[in-house]
N, C-alpha and C positions, 0 to 999 in steps of 0.2 A: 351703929359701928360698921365701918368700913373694912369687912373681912378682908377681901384681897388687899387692900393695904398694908394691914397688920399682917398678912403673911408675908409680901414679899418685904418688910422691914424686918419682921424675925430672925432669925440667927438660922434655922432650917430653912426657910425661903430664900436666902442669902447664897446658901449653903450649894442648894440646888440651883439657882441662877448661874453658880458659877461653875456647877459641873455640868450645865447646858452648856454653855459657854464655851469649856474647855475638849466638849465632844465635838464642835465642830471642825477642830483641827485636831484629833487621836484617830489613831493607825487605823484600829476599828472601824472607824465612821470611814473614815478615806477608802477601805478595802471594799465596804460594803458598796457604798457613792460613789466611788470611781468613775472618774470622767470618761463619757463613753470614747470609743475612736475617734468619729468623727468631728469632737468637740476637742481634741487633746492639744497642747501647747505646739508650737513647732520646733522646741527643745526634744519631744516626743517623737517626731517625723523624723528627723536628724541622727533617732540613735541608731548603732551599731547594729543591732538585735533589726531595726526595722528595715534598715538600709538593704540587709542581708537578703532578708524576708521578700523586700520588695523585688530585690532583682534577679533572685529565684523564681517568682511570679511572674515575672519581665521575661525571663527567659524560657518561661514552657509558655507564656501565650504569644512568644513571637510566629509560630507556626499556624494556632490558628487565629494568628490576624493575617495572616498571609493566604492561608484557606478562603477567609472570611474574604478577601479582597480578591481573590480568584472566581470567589462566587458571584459577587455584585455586578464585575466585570464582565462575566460573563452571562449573566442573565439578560439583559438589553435584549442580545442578536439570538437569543436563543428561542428553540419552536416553542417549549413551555410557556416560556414567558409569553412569546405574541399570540398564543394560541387563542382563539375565539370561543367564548363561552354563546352559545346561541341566548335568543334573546329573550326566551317565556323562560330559559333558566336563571339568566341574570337577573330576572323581575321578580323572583320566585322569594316568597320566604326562607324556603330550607337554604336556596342558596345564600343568601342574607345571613343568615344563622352560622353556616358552616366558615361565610368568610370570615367572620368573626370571634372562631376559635381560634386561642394562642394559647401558649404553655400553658401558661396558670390559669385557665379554662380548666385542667385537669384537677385543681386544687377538688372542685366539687366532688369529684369520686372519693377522694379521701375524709371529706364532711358527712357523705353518707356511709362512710364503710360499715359501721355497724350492722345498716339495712342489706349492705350491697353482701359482706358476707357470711351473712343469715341466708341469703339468696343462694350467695354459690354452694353453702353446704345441704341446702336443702334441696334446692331443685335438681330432679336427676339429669336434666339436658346439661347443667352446667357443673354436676360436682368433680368432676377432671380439673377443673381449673381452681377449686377450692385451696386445693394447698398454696397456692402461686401465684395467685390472680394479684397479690400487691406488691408481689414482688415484681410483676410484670408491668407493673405501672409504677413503681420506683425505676426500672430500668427506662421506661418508654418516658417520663419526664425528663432522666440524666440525661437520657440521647436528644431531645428535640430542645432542651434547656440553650447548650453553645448552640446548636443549630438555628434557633430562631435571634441570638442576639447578633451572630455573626451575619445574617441575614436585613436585621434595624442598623448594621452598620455600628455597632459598641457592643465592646465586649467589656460588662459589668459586673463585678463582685462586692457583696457586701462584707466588710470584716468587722467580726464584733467582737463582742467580751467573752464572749463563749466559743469561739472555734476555736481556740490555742488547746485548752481542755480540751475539747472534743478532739484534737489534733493527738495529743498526750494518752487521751485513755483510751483510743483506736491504740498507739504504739504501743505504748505499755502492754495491751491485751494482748496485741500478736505475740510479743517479744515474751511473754507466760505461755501463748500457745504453740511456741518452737520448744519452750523449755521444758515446758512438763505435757507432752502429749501421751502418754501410755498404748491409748488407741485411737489413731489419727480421727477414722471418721465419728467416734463420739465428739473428741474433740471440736470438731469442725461444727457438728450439728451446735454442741454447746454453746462454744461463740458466736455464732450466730443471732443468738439470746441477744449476745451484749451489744454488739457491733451494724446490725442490717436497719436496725428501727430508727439510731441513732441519727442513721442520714440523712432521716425524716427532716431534722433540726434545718438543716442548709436550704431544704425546699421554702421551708416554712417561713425563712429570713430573706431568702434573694426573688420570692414570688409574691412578698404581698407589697402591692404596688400602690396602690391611691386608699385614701380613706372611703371611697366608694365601694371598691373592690373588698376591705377592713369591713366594714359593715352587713356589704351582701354574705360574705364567709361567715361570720360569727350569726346571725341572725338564722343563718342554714343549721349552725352547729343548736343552737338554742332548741330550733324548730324541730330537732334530729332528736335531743337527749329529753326533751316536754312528749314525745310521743313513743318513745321506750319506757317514759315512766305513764304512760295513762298505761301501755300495756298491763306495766306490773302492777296498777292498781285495780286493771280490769284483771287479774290475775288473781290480786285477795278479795275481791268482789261476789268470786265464784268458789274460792276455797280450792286453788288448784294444787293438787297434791306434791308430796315432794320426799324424797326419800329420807325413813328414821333418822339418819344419823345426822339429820343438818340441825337436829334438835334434842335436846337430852330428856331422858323419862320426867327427871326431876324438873324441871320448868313448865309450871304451868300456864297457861295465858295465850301460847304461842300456837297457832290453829295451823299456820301455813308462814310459808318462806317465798317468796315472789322472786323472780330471777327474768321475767321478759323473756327477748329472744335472744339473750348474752348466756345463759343456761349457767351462770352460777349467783347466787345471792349474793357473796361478799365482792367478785367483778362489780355484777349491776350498781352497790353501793357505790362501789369505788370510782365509776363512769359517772354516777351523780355531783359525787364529790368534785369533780374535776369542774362539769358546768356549772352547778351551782353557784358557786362566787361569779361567775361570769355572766348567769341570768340574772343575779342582784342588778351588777357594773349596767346591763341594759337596762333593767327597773329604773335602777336612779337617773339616767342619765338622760333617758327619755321626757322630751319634750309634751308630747302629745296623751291628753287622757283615756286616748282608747286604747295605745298601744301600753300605757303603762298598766291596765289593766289585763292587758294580753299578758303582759310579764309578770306580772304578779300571779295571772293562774298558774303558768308553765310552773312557777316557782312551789307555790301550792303543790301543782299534783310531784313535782322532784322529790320536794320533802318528805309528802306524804309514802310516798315511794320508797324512801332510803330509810324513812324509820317500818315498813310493814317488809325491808330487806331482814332485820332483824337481825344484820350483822355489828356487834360491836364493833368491829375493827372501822368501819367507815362512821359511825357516830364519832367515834373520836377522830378519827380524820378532819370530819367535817366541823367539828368542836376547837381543831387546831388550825383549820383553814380559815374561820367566822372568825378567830379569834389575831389573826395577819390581818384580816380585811378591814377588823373592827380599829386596828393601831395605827394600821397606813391611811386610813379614810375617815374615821371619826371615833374617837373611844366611847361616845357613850352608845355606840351598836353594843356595848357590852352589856347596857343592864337589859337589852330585846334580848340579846341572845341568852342570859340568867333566866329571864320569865319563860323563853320557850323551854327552858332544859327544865327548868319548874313546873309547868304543866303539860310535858309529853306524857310522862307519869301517868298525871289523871286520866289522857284520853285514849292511851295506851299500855292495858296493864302489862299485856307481855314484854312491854320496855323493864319493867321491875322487875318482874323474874330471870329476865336474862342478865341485869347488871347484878341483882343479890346473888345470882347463883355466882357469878365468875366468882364473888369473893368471899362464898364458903368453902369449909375446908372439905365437902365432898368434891368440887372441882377443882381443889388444887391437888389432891390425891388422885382424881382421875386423871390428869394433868400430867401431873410427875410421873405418872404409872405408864401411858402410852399416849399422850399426848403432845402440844407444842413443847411444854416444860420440859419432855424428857427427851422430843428431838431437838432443841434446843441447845440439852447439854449433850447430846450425841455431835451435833455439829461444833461444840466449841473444844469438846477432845478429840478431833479430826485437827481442829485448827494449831492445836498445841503441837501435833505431831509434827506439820508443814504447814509454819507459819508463814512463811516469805514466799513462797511462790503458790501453792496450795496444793489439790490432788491432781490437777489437773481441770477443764472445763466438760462441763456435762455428767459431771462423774457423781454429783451428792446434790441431794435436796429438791430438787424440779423435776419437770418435767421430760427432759431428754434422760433423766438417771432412770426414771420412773418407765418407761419406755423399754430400756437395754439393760438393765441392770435387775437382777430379782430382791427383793424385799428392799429395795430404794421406797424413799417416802418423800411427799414434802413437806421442807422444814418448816413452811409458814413463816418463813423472817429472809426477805430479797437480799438484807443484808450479810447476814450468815453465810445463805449459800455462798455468796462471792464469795465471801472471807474462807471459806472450805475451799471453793475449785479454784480460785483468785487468786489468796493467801493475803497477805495484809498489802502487797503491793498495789493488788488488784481493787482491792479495797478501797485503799486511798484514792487513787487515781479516780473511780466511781464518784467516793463521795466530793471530791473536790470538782470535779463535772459538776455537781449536783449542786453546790454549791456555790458554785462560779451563774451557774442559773438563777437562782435567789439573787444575786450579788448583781446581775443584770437586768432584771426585773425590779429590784429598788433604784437603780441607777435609774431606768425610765420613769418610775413613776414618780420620782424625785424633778425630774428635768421636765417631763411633758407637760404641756401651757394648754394643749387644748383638755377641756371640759371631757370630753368623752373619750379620747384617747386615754386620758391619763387614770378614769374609772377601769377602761375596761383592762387598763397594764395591774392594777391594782386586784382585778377580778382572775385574769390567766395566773398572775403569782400567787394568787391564793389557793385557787387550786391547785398548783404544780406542788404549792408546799403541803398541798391535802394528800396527796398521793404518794410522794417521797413518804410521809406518815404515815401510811397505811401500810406500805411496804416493809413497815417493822414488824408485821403481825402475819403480811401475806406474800408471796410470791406474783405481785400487780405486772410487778414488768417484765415476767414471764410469757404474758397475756398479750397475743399481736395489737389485738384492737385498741388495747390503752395503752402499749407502747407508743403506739404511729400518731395519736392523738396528742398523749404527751409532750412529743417532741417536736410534734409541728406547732403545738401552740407555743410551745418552748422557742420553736424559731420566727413564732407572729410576734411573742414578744421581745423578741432583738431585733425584730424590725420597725417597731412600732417607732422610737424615735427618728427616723428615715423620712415618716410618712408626712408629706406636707397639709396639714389640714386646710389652706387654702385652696389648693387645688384639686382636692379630694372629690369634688362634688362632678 
């Protein structure tokens, strides 16, 4: 008997054919698929809203093309320009090397930040520049970003599906922090929060240039997040200690809590979380059997890493992240990923006491008493009080409250706090950000024709949706280091349909 025939002649096979069917053309599908920009009708070019837009843009970069054409013009006759480099420095490597840095040269600092500020907090010649060192290189990119294109003679922006949002939830946030500031400079620090990482996004879209450049980046970031996790596995290897409370009396099994040089457990998980789907996109996509074995250990020691974090919150992250990877790229990744969630168990008993403990009623009692559950409902009779605009930013649940304010705590839900210092405005406008990134990321991985672009569009949105998830249980994007990550892969994947795979190599 010929099952799939007999199904699709059934009355339920039928059924379902026609509400495939009928998805291809509903709002839904269209909002999520939306035709990127660069693909859009010329019905689209022509509207009102663009027209506006564009010659807004027209008219702040008439100045610096005019800059730009002052400079080229003048460089010919100028002493810089004719200046003579002698001739063992021309022949020289480093000077080879140095001519050959451009902007997005800098992208590299941002792939190692992890390493870089483990570095600046720890070594004493450089902890001065700990607080600021990425801010100093978000500035020192914006600044040399116009100056090198006005320089190649074009001045280029990419516009994608995601700057309007990002355009909206900058305004929005100001236009709550004119309105409810109680105390300016809390305020100020608080936004910050939301506003500084964000512009990460624009680096990450208008710098990744060739599939070449695509590759060297991501393979950096792999190389980066495979040797934070051998740390934390050389971490439970030795039994490195870690303070009572990241563990309850009651759970047996759990010996030690690993955290790397990120210094928190549910962080480190969360940084897994993020590569993980993107170490798979390189496994599969890899041609070669030495390098696919390369990928496959990195991936090995991630896991083995993220389950000896011993943080629930990134298991389910990563449970919801495996489980976007497995829908967009192949459904039956679902029964691998049933048999790993089957026998983590066996080879990990402290995995069972930490999931049986969350759902006895001794943890939901300690829970309700002074835990998430009871700031949970502290934060959401805040919200009741000032729902529309909220208390103000800085003021509940993170880290700047935690800092200025006495008996502040955090709420452990990123979402919360907004919706407290935010109010439901601030809220929205977040999650539709957030959302308009999903929405951008199915768009490409829908559209892109090459083989390995289109893995690895499918591995960045899986993680992003891994971390947005994990953010319901923790304050992630509190966190500098997984802010700047987030939203630069956030802006590698709106560039990614840009990227000409021909010419990549």
């Amino acid at each position: 008997m010929n099952w799939k025939v007999c199904w699709e002649n059934s009355l339920a096979g039928r059924a379902c054919a026609g509400l495939r069917r009928y998805s291809r053309y509903s709002r839904l599908r269209g909002f999520f698929y939306d035709v990127p920009v660069h693909h859009r009708p010329a019905v689209y070019e022509h509207s009102l809203v663009v027209r506006l837009v564009s010659r807004l843009a027209a008219a702040a970069a008439a100045p610096l093309e005019k800059a730009a054409g002052a400079v080229r013009r003048g460089l010919p006759a100028s002493r810089v320009h004719n200046a003579r480099v002698p001739g063992w420095l021309s022949a020289s490597r480093l000077y080879a090397a140095l001519a050959g840095v451009r902007v997005e040269t800098l992208l590299w600092a941002v792939v190692l930040y992890v390493v870089l500020d483990y570095a600046f907090r720890t070594l004493p010649a450089a902890s001065s520049l700990a607080p600021v060192w990425d801010e100093l290189l978000l500035l020192v990119i914006a600044a040399l970003w116009p100056v090198q294109m006005a320089l190649r003679g074009r001045l280029a922006y990419r516009r994608t599906q995601v700057d309007m949002p990002v355009f909206i939830f900058i305004g929005v946030s100001l236009v709550l922090f004119f309105l409810r500031s109680p105390d300016t400079g809390l305020a100020m620090e608080g936004l910050r929060v939301y506003l500084q990482y964000v512009l990460w996004f624009f680096v990450g879209s208008n710098l990744l240039l060739n599939l070449a450049q695509c590759r060297a980046l991501v393979r950096g970031m792999v190389a980066v997040a495979a040797l934070i996790a051998a740390h934390g596995v050389y971490q439970y290897i030795i039994g490195v200690e870690m303070p009572a409370g990241w563990v309850d009396a009651a759970e047996a099994g759990v010996r030690t809590r690993v955290y790397s040089i990120i210094g928190s457990p549910n962080v480190l998980g969360s940084f897994l979380v993020l590569f993980i789907p993107v170490t798979l996109s390189q496994f599969l996509s890899s041609s070669r059997r030495g390098t696919r074995y390369l990928y496959l250990a990195c991936l090995a020691l991630m896991a083995f890493c993220l389950v000896v974090t011993y943080s629930r919150g990134a298991w389910a992250a990563l449970a919801g992240a495996l489980l976007v990877y497995s829908l967009l790229y192949n459904w039956r990744m679902l029964a691998a990923l049933a048999a790993g969630a089957a026998l983590a168990p066996q080879i990990f008993p402290g995995i069972v006491s930490r999931l049986t403990y969350l759902l006895s009623p001794a943890y939901l009692a300690s829970s309700q008493r002074a835990g998430r559950l009871a700031r949970w409902q502290v934060a959401l009779d805040k919200v009741r009080d000032n729902p529309l605009a909220g208390e103000g930013f800085g003021r509940f649940g993170g880290a700047v409250a935690a800092r200025h304010i006495p008996g502040s705590f955090y709420v452990d839900n990123f979402y919360l706090k907004t919706a407290v210092e935010a109010g439901l405005l601030g809220l929205a406008a977040l999650l539709w950000l957030l959302l308009s990134v999903v929405r951008c990321g199915l768009s490409a991985a829908a559209r892109l024709r090459d083989g390995y672009l289109k893995l690895l569009a499918v591995g960045i949105l899986s993680g992003l949706v891994g971390v947005m998830l994990h953010n319901g249980v923790e304050n992630i994007f509190e966190v500098p280091m997984m802010c700047t990550y987030f939203w630069l892969l956030a802006g590698f994947l709106a560039a990614l349909p840009f990227i000409d795979p021909a010419a990549g190599e």
